[in-house]
N, C-alpha and C positions, 0 to 999 in steps of 0.2 A: 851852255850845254852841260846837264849834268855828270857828273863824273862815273865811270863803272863802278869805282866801288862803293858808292852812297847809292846806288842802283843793284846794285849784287845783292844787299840783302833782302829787297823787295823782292826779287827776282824769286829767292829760296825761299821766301814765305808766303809766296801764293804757290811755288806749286807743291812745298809742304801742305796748304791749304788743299788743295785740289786734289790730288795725291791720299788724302783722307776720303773722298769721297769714292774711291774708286774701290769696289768691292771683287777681288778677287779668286774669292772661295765662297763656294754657296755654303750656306750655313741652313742645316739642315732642324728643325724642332723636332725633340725627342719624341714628344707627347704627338705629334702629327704622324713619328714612323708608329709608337706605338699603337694609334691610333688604327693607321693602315694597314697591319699586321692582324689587329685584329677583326678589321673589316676582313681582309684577304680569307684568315681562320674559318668566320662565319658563314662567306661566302662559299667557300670550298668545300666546308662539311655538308651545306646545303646541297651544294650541287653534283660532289664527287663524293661524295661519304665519308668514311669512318678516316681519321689522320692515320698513315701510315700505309695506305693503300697507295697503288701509281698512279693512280685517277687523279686522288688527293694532291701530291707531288707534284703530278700535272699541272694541274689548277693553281697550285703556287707560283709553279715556272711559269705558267702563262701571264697570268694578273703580274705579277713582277718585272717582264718583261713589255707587257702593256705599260704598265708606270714609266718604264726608263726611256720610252720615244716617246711619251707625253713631257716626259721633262727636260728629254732631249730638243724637242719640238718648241716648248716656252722659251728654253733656255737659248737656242737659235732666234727665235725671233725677238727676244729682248737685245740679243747682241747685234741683231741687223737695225734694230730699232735704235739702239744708241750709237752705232755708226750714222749712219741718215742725222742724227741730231748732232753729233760731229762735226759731219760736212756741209752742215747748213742747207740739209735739203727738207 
């Protein structure tokens, strides 16, 4: 039987290994919000007019708030998704 501590260090280097895989902060691409910001701009001048206006405002707050339960919504089912592969279902 081998001994715990010829075992201890196997032990802290897989789950230092594993422990690397685990991504705890979305990490968000600059060039994707800039991206989006500018889509939102384009859209909302199209739709709502002139920037500056409450339409305009509007149309910020909405499209913005649309994104944040779409990403709310990936972001839940990716975490249900790696639960389920977890518990080996």
């Amino acid at each position: 039987m081998p001994s715990i501590a010829r075992c201890l260090p196997l032990v802290v280097l897989a789950g230092l290994t594993i422990s690397g895989c685990a991504q705890l902060e979305r990490k968000t691409d600059p060039a994707a919000t800039a991206s989006a910001a500018q889509d939102d701009d384009a859209y909302c001048r199209k739709e709502a007019g002139e920037p500056g206006s409450s339409r305009y405002a509007e149309c910020l707050k909405v499209r913005d708030e649309k994104r944040a339960v779409h990403d709310t919504r990936i972001e839940r089912t990716h975490r249900h998704l790696s639960e389920q592969m977890l518990n080996g279902r």
